[in-house]
TORKOL-4160 file (C-alpha; in steps of 0.2 Angstrom, whole numbers, padded with zeros to 4 digits, m for minus):
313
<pt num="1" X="0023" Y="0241" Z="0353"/>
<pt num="2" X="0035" Y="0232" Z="0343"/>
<pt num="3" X="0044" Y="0246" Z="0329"/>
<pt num="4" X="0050" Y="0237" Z="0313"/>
<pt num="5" X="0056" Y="0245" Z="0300"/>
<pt num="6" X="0058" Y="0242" Z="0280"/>
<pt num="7" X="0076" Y="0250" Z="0273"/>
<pt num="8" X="0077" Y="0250" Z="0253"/>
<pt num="9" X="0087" Y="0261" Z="0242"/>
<pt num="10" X="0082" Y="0248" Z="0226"/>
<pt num="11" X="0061" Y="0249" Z="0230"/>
<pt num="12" X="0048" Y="0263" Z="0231"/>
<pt num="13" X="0039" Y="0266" Z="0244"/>
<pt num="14" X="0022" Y="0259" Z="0239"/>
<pt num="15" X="0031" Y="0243" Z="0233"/>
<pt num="16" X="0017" Y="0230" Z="0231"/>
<pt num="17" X="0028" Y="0218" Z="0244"/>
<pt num="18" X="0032" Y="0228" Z="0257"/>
<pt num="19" X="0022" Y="0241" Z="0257"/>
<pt num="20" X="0002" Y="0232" Z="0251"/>
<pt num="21" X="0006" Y="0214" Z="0259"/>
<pt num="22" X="0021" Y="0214" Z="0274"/>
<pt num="23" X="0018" Y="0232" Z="0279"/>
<pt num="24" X="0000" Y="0234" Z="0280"/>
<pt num="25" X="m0003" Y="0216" Z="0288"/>
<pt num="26" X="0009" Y="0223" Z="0301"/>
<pt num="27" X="0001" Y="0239" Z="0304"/>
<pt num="28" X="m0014" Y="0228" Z="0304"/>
<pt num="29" X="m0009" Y="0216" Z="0318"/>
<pt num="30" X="m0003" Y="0230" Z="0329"/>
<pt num="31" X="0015" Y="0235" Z="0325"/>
<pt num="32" X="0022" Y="0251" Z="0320"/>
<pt num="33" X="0028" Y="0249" Z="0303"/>
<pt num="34" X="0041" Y="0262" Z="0295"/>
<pt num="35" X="0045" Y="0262" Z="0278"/>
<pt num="36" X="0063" Y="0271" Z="0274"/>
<pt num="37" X="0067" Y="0276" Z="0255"/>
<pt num="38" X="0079" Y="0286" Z="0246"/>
<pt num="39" X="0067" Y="0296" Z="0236"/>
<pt num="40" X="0064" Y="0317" Z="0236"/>
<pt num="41" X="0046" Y="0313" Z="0243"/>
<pt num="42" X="0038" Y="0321" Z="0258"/>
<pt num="43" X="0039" Y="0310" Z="0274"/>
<pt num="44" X="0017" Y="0305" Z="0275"/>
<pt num="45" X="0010" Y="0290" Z="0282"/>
<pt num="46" X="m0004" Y="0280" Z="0274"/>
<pt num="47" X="m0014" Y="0267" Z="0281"/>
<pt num="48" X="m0006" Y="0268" Z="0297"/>
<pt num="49" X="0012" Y="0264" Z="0290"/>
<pt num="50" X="0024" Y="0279" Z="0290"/>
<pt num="51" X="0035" Y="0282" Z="0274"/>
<pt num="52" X="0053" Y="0292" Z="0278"/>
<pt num="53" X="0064" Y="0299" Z="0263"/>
<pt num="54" X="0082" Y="0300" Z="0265"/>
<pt num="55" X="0079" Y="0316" Z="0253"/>
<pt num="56" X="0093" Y="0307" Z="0240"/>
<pt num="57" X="0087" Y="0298" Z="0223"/>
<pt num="58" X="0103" Y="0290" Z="0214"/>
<pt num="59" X="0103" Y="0294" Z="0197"/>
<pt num="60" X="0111" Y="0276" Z="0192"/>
<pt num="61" X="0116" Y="0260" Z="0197"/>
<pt num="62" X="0132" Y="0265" Z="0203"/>
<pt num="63" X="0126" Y="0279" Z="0214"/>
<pt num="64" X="0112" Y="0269" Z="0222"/>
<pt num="65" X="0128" Y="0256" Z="0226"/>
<pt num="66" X="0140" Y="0270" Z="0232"/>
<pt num="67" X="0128" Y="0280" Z="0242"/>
<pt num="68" X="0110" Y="0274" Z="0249"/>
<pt num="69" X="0121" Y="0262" Z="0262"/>
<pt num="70" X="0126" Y="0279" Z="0272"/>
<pt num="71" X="0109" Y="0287" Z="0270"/>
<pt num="72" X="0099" Y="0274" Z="0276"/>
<pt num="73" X="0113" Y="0271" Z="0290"/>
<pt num="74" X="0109" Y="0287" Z="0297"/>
<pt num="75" X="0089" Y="0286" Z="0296"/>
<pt num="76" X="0090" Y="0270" Z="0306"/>
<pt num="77" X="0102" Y="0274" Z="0317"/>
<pt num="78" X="0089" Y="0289" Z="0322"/>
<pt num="79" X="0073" Y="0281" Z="0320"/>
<pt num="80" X="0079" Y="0265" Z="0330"/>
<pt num="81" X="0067" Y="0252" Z="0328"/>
<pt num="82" X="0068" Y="0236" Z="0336"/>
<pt num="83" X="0068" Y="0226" Z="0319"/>
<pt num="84" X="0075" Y="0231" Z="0303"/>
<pt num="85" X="0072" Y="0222" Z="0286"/>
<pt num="86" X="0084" Y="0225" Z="0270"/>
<pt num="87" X="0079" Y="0216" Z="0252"/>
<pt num="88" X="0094" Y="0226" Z="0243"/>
<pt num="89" X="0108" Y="0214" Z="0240"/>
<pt num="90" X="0119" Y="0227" Z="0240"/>
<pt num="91" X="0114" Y="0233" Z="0256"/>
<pt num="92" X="0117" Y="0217" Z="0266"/>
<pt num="93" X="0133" Y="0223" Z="0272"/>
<pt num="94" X="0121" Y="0238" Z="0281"/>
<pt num="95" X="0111" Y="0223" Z="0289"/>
<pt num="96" X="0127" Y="0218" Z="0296"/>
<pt num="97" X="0133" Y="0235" Z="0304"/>
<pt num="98" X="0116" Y="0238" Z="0312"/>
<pt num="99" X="0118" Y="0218" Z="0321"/>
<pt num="100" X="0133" Y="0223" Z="0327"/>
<pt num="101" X="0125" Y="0240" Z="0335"/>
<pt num="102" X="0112" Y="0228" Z="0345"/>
<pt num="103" X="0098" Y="0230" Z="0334"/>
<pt num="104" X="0087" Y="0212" Z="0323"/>
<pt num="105" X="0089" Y="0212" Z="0305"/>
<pt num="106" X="0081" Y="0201" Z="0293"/>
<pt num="107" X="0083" Y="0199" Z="0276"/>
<pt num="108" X="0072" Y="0196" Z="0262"/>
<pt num="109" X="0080" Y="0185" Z="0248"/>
<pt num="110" X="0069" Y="0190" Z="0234"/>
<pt num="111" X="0078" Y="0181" Z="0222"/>
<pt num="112" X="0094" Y="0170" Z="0223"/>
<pt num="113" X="0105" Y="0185" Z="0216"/>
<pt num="114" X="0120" Y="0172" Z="0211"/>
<pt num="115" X="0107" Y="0163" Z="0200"/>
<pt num="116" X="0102" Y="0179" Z="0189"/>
<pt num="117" X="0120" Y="0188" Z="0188"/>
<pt num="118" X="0122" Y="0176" Z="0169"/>
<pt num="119" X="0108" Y="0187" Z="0162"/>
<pt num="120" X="0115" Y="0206" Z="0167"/>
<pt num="121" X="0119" Y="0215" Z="0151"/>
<pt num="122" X="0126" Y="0227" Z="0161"/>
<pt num="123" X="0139" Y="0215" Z="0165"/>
<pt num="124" X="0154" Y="0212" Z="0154"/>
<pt num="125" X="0151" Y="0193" Z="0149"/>
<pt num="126" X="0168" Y="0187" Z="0153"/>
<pt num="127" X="0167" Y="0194" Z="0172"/>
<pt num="128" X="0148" Y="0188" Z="0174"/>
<pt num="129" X="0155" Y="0168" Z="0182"/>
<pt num="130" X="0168" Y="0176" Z="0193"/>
<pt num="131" X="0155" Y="0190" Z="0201"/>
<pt num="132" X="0140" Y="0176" Z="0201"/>
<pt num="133" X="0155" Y="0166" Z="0212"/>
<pt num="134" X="0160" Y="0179" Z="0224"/>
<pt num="135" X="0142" Y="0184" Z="0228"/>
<pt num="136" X="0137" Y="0167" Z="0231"/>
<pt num="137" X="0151" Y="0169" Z="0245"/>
<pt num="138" X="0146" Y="0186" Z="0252"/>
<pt num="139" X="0129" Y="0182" Z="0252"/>
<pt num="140" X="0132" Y="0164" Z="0261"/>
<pt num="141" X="0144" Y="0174" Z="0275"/>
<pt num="142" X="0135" Y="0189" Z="0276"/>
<pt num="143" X="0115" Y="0180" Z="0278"/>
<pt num="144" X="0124" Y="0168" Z="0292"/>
<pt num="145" X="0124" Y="0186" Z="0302"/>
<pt num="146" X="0108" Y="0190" Z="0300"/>
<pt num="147" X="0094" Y="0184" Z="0313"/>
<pt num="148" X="0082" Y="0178" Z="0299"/>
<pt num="149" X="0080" Y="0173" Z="0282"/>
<pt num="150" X="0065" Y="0173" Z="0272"/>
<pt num="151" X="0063" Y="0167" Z="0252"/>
<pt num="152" X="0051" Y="0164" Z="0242"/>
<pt num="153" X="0055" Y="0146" Z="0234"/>
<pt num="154" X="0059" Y="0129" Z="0240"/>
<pt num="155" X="0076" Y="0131" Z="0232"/>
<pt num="156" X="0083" Y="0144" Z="0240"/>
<pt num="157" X="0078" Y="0140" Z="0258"/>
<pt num="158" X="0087" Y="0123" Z="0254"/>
<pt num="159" X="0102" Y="0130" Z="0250"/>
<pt num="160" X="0099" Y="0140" Z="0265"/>
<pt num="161" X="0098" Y="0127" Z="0277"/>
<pt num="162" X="0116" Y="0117" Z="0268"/>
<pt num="163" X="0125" Y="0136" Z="0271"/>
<pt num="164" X="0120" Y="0132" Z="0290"/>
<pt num="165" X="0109" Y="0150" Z="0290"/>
<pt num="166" X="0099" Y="0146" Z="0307"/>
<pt num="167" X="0083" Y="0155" Z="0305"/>
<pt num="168" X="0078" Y="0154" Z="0287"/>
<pt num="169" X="0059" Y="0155" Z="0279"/>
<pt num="170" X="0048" Y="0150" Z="0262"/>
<pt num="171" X="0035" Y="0166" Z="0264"/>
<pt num="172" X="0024" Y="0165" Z="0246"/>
<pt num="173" X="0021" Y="0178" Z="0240"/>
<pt num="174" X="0000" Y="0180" Z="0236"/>
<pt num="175" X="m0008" Y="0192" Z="0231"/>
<pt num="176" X="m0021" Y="0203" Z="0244"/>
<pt num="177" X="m0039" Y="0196" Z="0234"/>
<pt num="178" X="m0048" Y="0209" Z="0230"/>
<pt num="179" X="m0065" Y="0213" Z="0222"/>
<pt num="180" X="m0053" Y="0225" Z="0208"/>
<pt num="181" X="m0059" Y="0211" Z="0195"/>
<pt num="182" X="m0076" Y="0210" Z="0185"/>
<pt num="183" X="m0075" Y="0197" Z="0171"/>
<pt num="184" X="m0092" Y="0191" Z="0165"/>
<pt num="185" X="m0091" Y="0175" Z="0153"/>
<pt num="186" X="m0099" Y="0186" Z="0138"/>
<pt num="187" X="m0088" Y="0198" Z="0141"/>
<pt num="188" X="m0072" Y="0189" Z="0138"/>
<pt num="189" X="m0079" Y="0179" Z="0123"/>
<pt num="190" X="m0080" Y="0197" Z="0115"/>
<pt num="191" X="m0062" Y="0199" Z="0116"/>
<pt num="192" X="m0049" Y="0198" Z="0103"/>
<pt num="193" X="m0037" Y="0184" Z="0104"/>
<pt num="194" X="m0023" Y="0194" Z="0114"/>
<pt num="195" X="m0008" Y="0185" Z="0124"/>
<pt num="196" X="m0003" Y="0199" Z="0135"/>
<pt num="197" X="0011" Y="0201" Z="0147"/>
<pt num="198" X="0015" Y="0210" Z="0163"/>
<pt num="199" X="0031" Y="0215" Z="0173"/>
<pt num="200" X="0050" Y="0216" Z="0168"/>
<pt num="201" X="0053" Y="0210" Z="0151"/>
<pt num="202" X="0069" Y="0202" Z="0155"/>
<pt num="203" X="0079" Y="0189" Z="0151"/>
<pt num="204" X="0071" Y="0173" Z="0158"/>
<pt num="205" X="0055" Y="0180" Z="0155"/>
<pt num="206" X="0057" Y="0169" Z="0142"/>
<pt num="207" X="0050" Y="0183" Z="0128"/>
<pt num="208" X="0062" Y="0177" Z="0114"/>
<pt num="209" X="0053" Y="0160" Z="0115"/>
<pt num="210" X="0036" Y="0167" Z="0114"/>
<pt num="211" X="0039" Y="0180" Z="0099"/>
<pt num="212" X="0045" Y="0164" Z="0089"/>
<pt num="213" X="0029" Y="0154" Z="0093"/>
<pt num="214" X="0019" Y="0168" Z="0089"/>
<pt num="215" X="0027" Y="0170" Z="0070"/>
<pt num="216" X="0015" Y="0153" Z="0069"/>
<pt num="217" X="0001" Y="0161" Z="0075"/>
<pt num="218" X="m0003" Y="0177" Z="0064"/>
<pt num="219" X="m0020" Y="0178" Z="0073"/>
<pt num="220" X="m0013" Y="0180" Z="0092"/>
<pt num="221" X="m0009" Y="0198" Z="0098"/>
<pt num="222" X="0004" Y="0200" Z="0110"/>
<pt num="223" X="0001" Y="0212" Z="0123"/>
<pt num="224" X="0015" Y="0217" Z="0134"/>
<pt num="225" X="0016" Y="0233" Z="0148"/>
<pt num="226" X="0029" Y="0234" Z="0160"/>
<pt num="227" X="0047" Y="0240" Z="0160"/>
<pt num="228" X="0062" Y="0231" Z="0148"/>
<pt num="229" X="0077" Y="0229" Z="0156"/>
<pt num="230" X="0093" Y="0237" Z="0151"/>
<pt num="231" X="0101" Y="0229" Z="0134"/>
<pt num="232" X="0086" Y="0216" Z="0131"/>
<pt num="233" X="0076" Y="0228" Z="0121"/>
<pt num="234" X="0090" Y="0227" Z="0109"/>
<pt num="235" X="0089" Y="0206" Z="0106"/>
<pt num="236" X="0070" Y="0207" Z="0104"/>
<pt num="237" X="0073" Y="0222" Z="0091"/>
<pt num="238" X="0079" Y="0207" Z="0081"/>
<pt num="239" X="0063" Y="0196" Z="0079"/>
<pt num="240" X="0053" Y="0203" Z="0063"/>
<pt num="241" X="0037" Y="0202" Z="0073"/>
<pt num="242" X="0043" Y="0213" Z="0089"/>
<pt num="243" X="0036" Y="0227" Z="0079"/>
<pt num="244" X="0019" Y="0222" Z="0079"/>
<pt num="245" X="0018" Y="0220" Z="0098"/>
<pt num="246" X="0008" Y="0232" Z="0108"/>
<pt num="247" X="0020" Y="0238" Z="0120"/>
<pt num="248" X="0012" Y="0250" Z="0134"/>
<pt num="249" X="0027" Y="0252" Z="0145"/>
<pt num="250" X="0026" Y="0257" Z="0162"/>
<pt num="251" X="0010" Y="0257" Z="0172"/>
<pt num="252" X="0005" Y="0260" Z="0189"/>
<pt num="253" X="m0002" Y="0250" Z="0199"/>
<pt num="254" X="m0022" Y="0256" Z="0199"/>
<pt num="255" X="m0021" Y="0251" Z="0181"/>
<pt num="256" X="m0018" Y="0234" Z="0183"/>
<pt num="257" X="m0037" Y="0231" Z="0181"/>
<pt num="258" X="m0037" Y="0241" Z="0164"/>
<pt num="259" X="m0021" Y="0231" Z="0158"/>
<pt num="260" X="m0028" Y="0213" Z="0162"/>
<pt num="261" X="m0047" Y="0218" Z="0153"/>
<pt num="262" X="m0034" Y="0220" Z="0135"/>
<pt num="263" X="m0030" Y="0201" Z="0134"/>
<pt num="264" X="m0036" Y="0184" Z="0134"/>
<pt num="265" X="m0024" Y="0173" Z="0141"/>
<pt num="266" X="m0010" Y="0179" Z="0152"/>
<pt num="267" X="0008" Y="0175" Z="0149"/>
<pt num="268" X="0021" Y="0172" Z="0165"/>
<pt num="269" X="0033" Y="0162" Z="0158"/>
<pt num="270" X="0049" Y="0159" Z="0167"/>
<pt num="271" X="0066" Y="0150" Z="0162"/>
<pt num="272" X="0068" Y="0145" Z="0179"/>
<pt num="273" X="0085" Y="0137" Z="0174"/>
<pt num="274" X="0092" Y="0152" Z="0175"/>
<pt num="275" X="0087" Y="0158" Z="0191"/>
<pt num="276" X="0095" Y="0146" Z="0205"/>
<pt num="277" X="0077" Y="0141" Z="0207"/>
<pt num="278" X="0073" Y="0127" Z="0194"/>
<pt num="279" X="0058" Y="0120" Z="0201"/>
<pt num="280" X="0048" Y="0138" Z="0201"/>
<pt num="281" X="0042" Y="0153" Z="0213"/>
<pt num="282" X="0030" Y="0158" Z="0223"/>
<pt num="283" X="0036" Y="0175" Z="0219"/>
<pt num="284" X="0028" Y="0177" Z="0203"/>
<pt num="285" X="0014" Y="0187" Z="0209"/>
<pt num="286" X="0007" Y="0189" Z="0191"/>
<pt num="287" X="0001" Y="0170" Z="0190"/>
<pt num="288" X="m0010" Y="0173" Z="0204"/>
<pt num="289" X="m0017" Y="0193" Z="0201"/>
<pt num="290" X="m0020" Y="0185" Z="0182"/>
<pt num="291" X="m0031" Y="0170" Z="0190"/>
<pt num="292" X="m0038" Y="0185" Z="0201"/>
<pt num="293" X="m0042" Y="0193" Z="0185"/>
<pt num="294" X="m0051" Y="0179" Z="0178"/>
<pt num="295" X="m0040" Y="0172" Z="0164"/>
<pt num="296" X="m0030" Y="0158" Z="0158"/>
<pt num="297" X="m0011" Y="0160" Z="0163"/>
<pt num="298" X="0003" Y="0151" Z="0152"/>
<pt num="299" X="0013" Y="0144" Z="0167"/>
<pt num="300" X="0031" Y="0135" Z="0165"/>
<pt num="301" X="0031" Y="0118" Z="0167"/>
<pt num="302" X="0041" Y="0118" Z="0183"/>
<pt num="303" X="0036" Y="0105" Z="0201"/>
<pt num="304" X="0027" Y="0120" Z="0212"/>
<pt num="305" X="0015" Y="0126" Z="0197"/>
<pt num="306" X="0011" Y="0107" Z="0191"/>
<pt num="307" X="0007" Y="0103" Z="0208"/>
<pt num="308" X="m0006" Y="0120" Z="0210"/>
<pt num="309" X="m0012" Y="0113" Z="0194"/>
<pt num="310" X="m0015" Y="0096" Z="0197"/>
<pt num="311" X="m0021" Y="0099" Z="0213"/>
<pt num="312" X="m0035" Y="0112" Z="0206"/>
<pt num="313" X="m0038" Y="0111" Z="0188"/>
């Protein structure tokens, strides 16, 4: 039996990617699936997939930079699986180490990391070109080692394919359809006129934009639950009608159901511009779980989302 195994000191280890969709459809279709994390957690295995702690949490960024690379090294030199897959960028330097000891890595390019480095506040502006620069070089030299590629958009697995990277992917990301979401027509018509928004509020989320269209709209409530990233909070603080948004924060997964029946349209806009990725992503799993969920999703007017609605409007 084929032994892969997932190494992330960024995710958790029920992350919706690898361990709901890649792991389980593993597990599913035969393979032995191990998940490795650095969290203080027991080692447990659910649904056939079995979960490993490093027993190490990082307290920050710079920790989780400094020192999951050696934790995770050790748990995969010892568990020695035949495959390994990494999604950390900072850890794409471990997927090297481990080719060079015999073993298949892949990578999973979430997101083209160059794209997004403009929009990090925890970056001093002046730096932010140089560092998008140079990881566009790592990324290109160190992904030319690695045995496969996957990414989520067209874009990506374009540029891919000019940096000469052999094996590379588009795998969209859909969700698993469920039966989570009842939505009767009389039950939505009895709803309050709510835009709602789920996931990281950040800075191509495109919320600035939103909170301006909705100082015309005194009758729409915004509806947003998820987690703010790092110096954003302090720009939408600005807007006069920040304030009257419900902000839920954080939620876990099993409440998605409860935080879909609060609104009436969905809102997943993207400034794809700003990503690397201008004509959109499969990787925005929210525009599919909201069509799940029975609403209308606000989409950005981007090639891949006209074409889903052209094709099925």
């Amino acid at each position: 039996m084929m032994h892969i195994c997932y190494l992330t000191g960024l995710y958790s280890r029920k992350d919706p990617l690898i361990f709901d969709r890649q792991g389980k459809a593993l597990a599913m279709a035969g393979y032995k699936v191990t998940i490795v994390v650095c969290d203080l957690e027991p080692n447990e295995t659910i649904d056939g997939i079995e979960f490993i702690s490093c027993n190490y949490k990082p307290c920050s960024r710079i920790e989780r930079m400094l020192n999951t690379k050696k934790f995770l090294y050790r748990k995969a030199l010892m568990i020695n699986a035949d495959v390994y897959q990494i999604s950390d960028p900072e850890l794409l330097s471990l997927g090297v180490k481990l080719k060079h000891k015999g073993y298949k890595v892949v990578f999973n390019l979430r997101e083209f990391y160059p794209g997004i480095i403009h929009d990090k506040a925890y970056l001093p502006k002046m730096a932010r070109n140089v560092i998008a620069v140079l990881m566009e070089k790592y990324l290109k030299s160190s992904l030319k080692k690695y045995n496969a590629v996957f990414t989520v958009t067209d874009d990506t697995d374009n540029r891919l394919e000019k940096w000469g990277i052999k094996n590379h992917y588009v795998i969209k990301n859909f969700p698993v359809v469920s039966s989570r979401f009842t939505l009767s027509k009389e039950e939505y018509l009895s709803r309050k006129n709510v835009l709602g928004y789920i996931g990281t509020v950040y800075w191509i989320s495109c919320q600035k934009e939103v909170l301006k269209a909705l100082a015309e709209l005194p009758d729409i409530k915004y509806y947003v639950a998820g987690v703010i990233e790092e110096g954003y909070v302090d720009v939408l603080e600005t807007f006069p009608n920040w304030k009257n948004v419900d902000f839920a924060g954080p939620f876990k997964k099993e409440e998605i159901s409860t935080v879909f029946s609060k609104m009436t349209i969905s809102n997943t806009l993207r400034d794809f511009s700003r990503t690397g990725s201008p004509n959109g992503s499969f990787g925005v799993l929210k525009i599919f779980e909201s069509m799940e969920a029975g609403l209308p999703v606000l989409l950005s007017d981007v090639k891949c989302y006209r074409e889903i609605v052209e094709k099925y409007n």
